[in-house]
DRENDO-1510 file (C-alpha; in Angstrom, 1 decimal, always signed):
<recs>
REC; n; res; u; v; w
REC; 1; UNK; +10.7; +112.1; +227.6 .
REC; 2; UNK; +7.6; +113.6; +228.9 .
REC; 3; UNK; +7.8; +116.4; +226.6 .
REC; 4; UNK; +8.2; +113.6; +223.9 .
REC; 5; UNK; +5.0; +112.7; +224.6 .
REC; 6; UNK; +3.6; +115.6; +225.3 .
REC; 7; UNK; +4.4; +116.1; +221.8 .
REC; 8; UNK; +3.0; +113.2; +220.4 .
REC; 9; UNK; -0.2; +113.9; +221.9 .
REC; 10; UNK; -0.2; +117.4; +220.6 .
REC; 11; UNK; +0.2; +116.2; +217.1 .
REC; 12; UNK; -2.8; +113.9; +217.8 .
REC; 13; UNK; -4.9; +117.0; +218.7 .
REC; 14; UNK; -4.1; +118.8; +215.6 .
REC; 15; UNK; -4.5; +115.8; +213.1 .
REC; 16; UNK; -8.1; +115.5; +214.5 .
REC; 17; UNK; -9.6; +118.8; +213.3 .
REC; 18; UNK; -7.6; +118.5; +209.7 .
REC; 19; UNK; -9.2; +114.9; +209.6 .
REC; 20; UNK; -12.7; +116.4; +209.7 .
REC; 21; UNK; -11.4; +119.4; +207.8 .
REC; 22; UNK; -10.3; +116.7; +204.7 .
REC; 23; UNK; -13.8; +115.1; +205.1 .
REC; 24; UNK; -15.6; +118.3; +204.3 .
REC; 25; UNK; -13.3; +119.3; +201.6 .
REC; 26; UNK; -14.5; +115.7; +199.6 .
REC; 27; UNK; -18.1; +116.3; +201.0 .
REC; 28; UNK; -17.4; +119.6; +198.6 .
REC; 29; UNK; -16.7; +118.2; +195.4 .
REC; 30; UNK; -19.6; +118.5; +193.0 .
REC; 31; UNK; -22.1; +115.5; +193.2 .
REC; 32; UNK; -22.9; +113.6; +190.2 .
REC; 33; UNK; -26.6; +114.2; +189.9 .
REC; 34; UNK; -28.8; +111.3; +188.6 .
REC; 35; UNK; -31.6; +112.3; +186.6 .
REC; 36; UNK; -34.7; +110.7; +185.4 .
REC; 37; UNK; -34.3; +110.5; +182.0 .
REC; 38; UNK; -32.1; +111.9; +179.0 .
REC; 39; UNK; -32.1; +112.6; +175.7 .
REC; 40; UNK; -29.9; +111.0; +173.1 .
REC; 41; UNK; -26.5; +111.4; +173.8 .
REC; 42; UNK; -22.6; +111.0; +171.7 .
REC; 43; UNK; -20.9; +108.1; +170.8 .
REC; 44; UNK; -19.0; +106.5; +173.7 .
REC; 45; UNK; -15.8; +104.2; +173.7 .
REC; 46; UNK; -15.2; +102.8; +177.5 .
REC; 47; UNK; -11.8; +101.5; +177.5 .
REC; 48; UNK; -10.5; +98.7; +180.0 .
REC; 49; UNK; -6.7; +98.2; +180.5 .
REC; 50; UNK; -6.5; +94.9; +181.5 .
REC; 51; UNK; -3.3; +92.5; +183.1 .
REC; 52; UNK; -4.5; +90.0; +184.7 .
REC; 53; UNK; -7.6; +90.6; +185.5 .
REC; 54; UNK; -10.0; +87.8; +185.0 .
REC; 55; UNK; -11.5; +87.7; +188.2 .
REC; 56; UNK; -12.6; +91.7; +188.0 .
REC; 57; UNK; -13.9; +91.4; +184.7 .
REC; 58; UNK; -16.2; +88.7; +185.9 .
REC; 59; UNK; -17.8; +91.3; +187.8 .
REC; 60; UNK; -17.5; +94.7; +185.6 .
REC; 61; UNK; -18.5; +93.3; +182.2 .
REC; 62; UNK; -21.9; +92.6; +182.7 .
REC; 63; UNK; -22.4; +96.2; +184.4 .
REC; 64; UNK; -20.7; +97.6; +181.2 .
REC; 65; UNK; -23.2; +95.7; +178.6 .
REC; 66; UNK; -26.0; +95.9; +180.8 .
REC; 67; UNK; -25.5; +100.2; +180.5 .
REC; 68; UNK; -28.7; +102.5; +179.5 .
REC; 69; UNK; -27.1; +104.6; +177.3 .
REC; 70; UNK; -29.1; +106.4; +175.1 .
REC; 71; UNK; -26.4; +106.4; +171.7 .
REC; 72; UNK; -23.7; +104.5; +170.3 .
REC; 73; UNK; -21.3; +103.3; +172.4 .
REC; 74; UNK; -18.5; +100.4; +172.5 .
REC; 75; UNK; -16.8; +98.2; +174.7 .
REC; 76; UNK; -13.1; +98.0; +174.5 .
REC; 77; UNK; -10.5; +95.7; +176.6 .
REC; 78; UNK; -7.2; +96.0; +176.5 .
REC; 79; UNK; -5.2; +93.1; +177.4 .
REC; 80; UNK; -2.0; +94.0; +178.8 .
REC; 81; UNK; -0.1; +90.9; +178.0 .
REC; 82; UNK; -1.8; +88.7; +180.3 .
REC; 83; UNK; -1.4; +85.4; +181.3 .
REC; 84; UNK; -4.6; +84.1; +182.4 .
REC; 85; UNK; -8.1; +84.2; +180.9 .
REC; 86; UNK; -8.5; +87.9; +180.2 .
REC; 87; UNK; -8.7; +88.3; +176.9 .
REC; 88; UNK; -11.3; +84.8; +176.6 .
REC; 89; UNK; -13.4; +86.5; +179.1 .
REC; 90; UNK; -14.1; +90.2; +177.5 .
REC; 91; UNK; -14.5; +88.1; +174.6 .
REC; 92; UNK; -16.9; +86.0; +175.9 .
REC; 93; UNK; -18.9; +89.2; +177.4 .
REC; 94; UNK; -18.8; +90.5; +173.9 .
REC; 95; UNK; -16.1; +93.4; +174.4 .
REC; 96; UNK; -13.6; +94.3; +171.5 .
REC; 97; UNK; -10.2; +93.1; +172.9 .
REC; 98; UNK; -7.0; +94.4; +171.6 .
REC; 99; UNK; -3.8; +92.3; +172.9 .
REC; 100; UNK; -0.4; +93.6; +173.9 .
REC; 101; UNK; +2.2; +91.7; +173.8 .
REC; 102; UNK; +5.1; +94.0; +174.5 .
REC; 103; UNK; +5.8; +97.0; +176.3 .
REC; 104; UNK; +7.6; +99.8; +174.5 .
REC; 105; UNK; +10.6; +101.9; +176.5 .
REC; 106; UNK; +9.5; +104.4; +178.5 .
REC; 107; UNK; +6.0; +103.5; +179.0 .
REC; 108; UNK; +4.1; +102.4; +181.8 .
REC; 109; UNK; +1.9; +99.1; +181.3 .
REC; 110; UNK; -1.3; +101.2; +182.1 .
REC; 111; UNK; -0.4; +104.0; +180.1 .
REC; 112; UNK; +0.6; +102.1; +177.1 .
REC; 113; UNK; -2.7; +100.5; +177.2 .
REC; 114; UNK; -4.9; +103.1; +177.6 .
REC; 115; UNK; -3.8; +104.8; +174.6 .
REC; 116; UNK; -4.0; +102.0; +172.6 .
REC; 117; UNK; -7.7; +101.8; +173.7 .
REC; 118; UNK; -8.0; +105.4; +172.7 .
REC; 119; UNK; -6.4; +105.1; +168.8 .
REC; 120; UNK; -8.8; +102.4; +168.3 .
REC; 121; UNK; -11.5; +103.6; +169.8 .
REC; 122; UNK; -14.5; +105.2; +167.8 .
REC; 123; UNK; -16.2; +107.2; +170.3 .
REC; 124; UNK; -16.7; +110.9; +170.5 .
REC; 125; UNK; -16.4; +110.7; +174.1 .
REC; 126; UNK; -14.0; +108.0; +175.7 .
REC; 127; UNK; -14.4; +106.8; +179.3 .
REC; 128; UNK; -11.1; +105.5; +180.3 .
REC; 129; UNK; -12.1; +102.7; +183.8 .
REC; 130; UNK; -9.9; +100.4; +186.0 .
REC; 131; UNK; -11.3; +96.2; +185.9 .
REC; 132; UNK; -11.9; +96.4; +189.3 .
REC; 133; UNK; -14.9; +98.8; +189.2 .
REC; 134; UNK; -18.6; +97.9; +189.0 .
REC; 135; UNK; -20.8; +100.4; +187.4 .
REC; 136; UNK; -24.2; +101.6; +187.5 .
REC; 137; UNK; -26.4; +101.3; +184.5 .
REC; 138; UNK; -27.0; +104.5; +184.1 .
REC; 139; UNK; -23.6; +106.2; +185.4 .
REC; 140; UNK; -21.8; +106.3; +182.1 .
REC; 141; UNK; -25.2; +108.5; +180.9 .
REC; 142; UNK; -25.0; +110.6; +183.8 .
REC; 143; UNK; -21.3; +111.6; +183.5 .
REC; 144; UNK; -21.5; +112.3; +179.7 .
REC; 145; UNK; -24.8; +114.4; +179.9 .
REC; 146; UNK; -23.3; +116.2; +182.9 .
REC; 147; UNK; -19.6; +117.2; +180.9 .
REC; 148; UNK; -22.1; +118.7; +178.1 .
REC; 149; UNK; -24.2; +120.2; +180.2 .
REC; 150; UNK; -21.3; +122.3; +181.9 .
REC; 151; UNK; -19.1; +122.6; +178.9 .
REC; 152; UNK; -16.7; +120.7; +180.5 .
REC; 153; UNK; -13.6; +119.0; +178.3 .
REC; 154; UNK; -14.0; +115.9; +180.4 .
REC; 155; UNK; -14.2; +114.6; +184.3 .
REC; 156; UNK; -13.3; +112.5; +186.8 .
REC; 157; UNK; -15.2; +110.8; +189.7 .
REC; 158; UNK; -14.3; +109.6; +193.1 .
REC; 159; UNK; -17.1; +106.6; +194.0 .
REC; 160; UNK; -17.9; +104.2; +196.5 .
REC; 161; UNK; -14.9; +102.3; +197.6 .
REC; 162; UNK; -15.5; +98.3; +198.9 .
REC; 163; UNK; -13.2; +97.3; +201.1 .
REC; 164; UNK; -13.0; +93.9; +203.4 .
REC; 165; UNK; -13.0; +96.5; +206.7 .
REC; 166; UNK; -9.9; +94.6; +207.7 .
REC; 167; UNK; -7.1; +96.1; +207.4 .
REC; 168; UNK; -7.4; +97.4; +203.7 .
REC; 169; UNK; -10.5; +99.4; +204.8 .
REC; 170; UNK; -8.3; +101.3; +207.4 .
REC; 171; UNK; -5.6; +102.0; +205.4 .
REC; 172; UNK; -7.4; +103.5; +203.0 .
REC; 173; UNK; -10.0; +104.8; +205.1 .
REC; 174; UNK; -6.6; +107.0; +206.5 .
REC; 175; UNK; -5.3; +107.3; +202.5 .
REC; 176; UNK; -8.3; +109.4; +201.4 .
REC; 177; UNK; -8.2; +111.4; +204.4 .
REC; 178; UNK; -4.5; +112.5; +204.0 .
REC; 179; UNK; -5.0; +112.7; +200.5 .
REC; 180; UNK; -7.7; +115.6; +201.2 .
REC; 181; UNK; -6.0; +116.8; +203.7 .
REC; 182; UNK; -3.1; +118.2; +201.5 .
REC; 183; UNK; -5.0; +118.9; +198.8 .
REC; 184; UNK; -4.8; +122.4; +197.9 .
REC; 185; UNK; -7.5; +124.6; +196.1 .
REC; 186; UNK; -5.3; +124.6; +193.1 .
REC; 187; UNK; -4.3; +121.4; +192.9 .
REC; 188; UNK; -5.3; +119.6; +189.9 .
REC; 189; UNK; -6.6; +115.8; +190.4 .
REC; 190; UNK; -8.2; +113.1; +189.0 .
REC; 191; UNK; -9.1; +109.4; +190.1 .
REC; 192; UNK; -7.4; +107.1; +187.1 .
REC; 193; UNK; -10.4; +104.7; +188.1 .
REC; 194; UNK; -12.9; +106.8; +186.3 .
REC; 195; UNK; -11.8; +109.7; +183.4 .
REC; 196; UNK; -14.0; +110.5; +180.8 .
REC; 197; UNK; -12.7; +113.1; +178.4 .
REC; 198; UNK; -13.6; +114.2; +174.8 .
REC; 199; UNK; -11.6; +112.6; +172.0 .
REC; 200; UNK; -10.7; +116.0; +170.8 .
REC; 201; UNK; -9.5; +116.4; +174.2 .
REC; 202; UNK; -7.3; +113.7; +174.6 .
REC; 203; UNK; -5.7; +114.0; +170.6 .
REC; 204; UNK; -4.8; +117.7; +171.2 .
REC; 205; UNK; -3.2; +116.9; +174.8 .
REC; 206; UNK; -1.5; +114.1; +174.1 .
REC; 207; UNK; -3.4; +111.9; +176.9 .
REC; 208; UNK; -1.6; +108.9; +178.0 .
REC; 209; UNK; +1.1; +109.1; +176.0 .
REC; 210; UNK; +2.1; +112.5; +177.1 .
REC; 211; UNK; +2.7; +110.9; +180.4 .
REC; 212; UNK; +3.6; +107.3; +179.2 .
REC; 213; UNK; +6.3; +106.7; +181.8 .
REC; 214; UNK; +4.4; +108.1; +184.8 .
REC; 215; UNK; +3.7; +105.2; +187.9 .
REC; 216; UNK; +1.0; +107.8; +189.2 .
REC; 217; UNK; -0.6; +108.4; +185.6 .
REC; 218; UNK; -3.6; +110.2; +186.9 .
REC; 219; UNK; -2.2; +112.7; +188.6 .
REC; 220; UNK; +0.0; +113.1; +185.9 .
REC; 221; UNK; -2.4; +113.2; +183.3 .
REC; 222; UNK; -4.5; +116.0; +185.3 .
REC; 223; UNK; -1.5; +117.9; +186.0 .
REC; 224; UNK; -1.4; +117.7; +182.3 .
REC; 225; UNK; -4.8; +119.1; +181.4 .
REC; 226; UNK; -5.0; +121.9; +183.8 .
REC; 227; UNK; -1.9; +123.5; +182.8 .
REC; 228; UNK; -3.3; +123.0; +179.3 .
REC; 229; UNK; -6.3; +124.9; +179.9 .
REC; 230; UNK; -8.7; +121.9; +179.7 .
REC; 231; UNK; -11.5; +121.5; +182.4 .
REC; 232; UNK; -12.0; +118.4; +183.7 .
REC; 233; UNK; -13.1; +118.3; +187.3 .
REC; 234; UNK; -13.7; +115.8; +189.9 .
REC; 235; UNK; -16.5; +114.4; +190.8 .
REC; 236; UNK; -17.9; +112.6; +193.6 .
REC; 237; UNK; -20.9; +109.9; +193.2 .
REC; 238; UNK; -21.7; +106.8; +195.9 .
REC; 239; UNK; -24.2; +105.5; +193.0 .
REC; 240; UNK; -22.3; +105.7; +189.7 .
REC; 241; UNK; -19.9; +103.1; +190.3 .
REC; 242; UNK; -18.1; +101.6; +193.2 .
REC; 243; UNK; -14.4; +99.6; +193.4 .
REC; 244; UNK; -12.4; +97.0; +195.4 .
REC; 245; UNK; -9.0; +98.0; +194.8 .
REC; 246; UNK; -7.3; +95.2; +197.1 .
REC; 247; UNK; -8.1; +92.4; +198.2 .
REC; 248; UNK; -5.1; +90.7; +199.6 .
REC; 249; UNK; -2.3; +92.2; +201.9 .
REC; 250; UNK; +0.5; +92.0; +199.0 .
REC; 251; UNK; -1.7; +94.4; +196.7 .
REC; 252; UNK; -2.8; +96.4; +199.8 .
REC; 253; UNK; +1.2; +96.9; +200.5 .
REC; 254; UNK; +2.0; +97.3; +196.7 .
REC; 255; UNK; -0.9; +100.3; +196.1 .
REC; 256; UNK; +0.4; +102.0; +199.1 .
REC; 257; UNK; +4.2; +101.7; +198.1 .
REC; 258; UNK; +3.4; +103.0; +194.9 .
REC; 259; UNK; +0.8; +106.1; +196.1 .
REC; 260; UNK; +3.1; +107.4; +199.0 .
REC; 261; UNK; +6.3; +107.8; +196.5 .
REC; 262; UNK; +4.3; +109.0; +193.5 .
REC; 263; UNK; +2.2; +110.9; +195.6 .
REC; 264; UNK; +5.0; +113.0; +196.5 .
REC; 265; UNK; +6.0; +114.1; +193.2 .
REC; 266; UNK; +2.8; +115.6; +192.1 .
REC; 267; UNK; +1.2; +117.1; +195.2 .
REC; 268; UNK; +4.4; +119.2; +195.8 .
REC; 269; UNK; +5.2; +120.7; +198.9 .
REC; 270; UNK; +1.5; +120.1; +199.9 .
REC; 271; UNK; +2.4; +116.3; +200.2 .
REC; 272; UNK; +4.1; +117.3; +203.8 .
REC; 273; UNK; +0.8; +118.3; +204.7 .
REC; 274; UNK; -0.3; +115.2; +204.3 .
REC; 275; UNK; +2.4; +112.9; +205.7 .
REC; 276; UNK; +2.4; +114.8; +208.7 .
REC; 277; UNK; -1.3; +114.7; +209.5 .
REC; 278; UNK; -1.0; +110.5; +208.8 .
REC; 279; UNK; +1.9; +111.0; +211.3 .
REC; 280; UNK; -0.5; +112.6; +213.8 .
REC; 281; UNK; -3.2; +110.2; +213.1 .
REC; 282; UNK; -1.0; +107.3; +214.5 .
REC; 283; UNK; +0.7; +109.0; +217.0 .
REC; 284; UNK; -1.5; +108.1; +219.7 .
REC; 285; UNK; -0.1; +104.7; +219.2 .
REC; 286; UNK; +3.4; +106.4; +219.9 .
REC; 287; UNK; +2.0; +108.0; +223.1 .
REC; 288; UNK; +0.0; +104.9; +224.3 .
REC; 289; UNK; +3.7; +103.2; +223.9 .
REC; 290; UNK; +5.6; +106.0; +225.5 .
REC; 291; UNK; +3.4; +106.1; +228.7 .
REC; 292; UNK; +4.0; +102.3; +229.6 .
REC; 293; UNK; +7.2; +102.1; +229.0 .
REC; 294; UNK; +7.9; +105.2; +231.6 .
REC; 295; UNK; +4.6; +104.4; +233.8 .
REC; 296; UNK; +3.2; +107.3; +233.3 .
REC; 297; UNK; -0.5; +107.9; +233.5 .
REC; 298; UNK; -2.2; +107.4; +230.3 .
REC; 299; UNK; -5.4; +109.5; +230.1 .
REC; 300; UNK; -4.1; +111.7; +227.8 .
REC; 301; UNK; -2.4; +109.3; +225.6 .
REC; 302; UNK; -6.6; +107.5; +225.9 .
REC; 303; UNK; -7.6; +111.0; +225.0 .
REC; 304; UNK; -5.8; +111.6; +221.8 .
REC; 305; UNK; -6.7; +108.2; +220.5 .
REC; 306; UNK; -10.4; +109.6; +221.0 .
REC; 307; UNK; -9.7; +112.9; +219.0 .
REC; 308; UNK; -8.5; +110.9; +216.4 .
REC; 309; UNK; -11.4; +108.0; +216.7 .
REC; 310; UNK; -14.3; +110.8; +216.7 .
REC; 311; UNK; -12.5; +113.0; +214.0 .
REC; 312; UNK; -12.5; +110.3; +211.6 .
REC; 313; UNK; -16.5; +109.1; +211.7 .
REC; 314; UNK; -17.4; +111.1; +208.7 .
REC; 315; UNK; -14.7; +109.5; +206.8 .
REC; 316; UNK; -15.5; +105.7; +208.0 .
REC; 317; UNK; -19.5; +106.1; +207.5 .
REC; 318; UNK; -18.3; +106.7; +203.4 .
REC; 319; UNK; -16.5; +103.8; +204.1 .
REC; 320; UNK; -18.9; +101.4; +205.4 .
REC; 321; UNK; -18.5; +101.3; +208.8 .
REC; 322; UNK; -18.4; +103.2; +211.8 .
REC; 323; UNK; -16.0; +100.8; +213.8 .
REC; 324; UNK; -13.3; +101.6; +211.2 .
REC; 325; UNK; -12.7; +105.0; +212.8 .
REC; 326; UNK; -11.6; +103.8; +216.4 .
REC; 327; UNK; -8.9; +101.9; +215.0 .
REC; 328; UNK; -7.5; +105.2; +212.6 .
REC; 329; UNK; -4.0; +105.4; +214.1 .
REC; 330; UNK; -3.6; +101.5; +213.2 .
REC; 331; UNK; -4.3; +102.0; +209.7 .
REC; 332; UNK; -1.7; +105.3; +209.6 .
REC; 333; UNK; +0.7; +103.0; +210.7 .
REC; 334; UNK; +0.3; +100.9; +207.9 .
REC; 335; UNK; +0.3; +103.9; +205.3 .
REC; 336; UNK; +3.3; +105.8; +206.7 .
REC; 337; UNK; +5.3; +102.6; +206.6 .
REC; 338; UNK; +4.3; +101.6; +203.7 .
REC; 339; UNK; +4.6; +105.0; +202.0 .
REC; 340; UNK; +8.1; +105.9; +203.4 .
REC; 341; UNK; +9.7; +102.2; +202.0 .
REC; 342; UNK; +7.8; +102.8; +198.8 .
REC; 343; UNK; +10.0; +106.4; +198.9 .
REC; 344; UNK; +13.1; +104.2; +200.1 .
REC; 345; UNK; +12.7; +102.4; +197.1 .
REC; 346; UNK; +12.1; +105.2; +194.5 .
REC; 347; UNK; +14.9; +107.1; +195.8 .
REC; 348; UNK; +17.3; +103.7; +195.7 .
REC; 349; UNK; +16.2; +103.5; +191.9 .
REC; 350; UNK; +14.2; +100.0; +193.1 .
REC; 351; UNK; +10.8; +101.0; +192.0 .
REC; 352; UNK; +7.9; +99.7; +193.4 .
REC; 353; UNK; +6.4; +96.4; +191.8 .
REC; 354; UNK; +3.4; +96.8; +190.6 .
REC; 355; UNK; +1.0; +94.1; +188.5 .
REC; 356; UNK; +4.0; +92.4; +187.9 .
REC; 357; UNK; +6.4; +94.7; +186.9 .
REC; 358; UNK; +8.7; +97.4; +188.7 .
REC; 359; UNK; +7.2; +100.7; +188.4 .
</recs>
């Protein structure tokens, strides 16, 4: 038993290093610059799957129509069947809504409506954003003039993330990092929260519907473009736009279900990587545990807890708060338990449920 701990401790030690490791590797990705001012730009369609959703779009529709965009754009909101006030709200915020009633086999709800955003849609470039965002007047402008600028075929950006700093702000606080962590240089990713891609792009790939059944549709989709040949990189921006992805503990539990088995499938064998450093970042829970229970001293269990605490302070200053970091290991619990029954449940054929529905 003592080298049982001893071992838990040494996996504390390692995760701590790869923790700040994972930070840098986001601190890498190419900043969305914001510039004064710019010239007259494409024609834009922002699409908005909806189900659900009136609450969000209280917030994100007057950050879409309030945009400084200098060109055409549109406003499109998809209403994924919903049975609350959706589609009256993007109506009454002036948005186009287009409203699904059912869901063809072998697609996903999201998917579905995203690509029913996209046949309607007008625009020359098409920004494809989650209801729970809040946007930046000037961050659609940005992202556009920056994919012309670069001859890119699109992008993707990670943004702020708003969290309650309970216990959704550790989980994901822990998410992100392990999500870095295993991230390889080749691995091709984008944050379905924020894609903007070139309608010629999307028509010759296929977009959505070339991964209609997928529960993890971004990392699908980018999978998707990068073996195409396409370039559409990720981005990272704390003004351009920021989200609250949960705010309750059954959506907090659902989202992690649902990113710990689809994670899995796309991140390959780099996916160990990351379970095993969220293992390591709670293990100082398992050594803390260990040491009573055999009345042992505990200074090195205390230790590793610190590693793990001081590792993570990059990651919890993006995240609001520097308290968030000495409590790491709790929120790894909470991802590796929710992850591993979300992978229970895929393998059992269960699915995870997800707005609704079993994904």
């Amino acid at each position: 038993m003592v080298d049982f701990t001893a071992k838990w401790v040494s996996m504390a030690f390692l995760a701590g290093p790869l923790a700040l490791y994972s930070e840098r590797r986001y601190r890498n990705l190419p900043e969305l610059p914001q510039h004064a001012s710019i010239d007259a730009l494409p024609t834009l369609s922002i699409i908005v799957p909806a189900r659900n959703e009136a609450a969000n779009l209280q917030r994100l529709l007057p950050s879409l129509t309030s945009i400084s965009y200098p060109g055409v754009s549109e406003l499109i909101v998809v209403d994924d069947n919903s049975t609350d006030e959706t589609a009256c709200i993007a109506r009454e915020h002036g948005a186009r809504v287009i409203q699904l009633i059912d869901l063809p086999e072998g697609w996903s709800g999201k998917t579905y409506a995203c690509h029913q955003g996209a046949s309607v849609a007008s625009g020359e470039w098409l920004l494809f954003t989650d209801a729970d965002t809040i946007h930046h007047p000037c961050g659609p402008s940005q992202a556009v003039a920056y994919a012309i600028a670069n001859g890119l075929d699109g992008l993707s950006i990670f943004f702020r993330q708003i969290t309650s700093m309970g216990l959704d702000g550790l989980a994901l606080l822990v998410a992100f990092a392990g999500l870095f962590a295993g991230l390889g240089a080749d691995n091709a990713i984008i944050n379905g929260q924020y894609i903007l891609l070139h309608r010629d792009v999307y028509k010759n790939s296929g977009g959505f519907s070339s991964v209609a059944g997928e529960s993890m549709e971004d990392l699908a989709l980018g999978h998707l473009l990068r073996a195409e040949g396409y370039q559409v990189p990720l981005l990272r921006s704390d003004y351009a736009a920021s989200v609250q992805m949960y705010t309750n503990t059954t959506s907090l539990w659902q989202g992690l279900m649902r990113l710990g088995a689809g994670s899995l499938r796309w991140l390959g064998a780099r996916s160990l990587i990351a379970a095993l450093f969220i293992t390591g970042v709670m293990t100082p829970i398992l050594a803390l545990v260990t040491a009573f229970q055999l009345r042992q001293k505990r200074k090195w269990a205390v230790a590793s807890w610190a590693v793990i605490a001081l590792s993570f302070v990059p990651w919890a200053r993006r995240f609001g708060s520097i308290r968030l970091a000495f409590l790491a290991p709790l929120g790894a619990l909470v991802v590796q338990v929710a992850s591993v029954w979300g992978l229970i449940q895929r393998l059992f054929g269960r699915g995870t449920r997800w707005k609704g529905r079993r994904v």
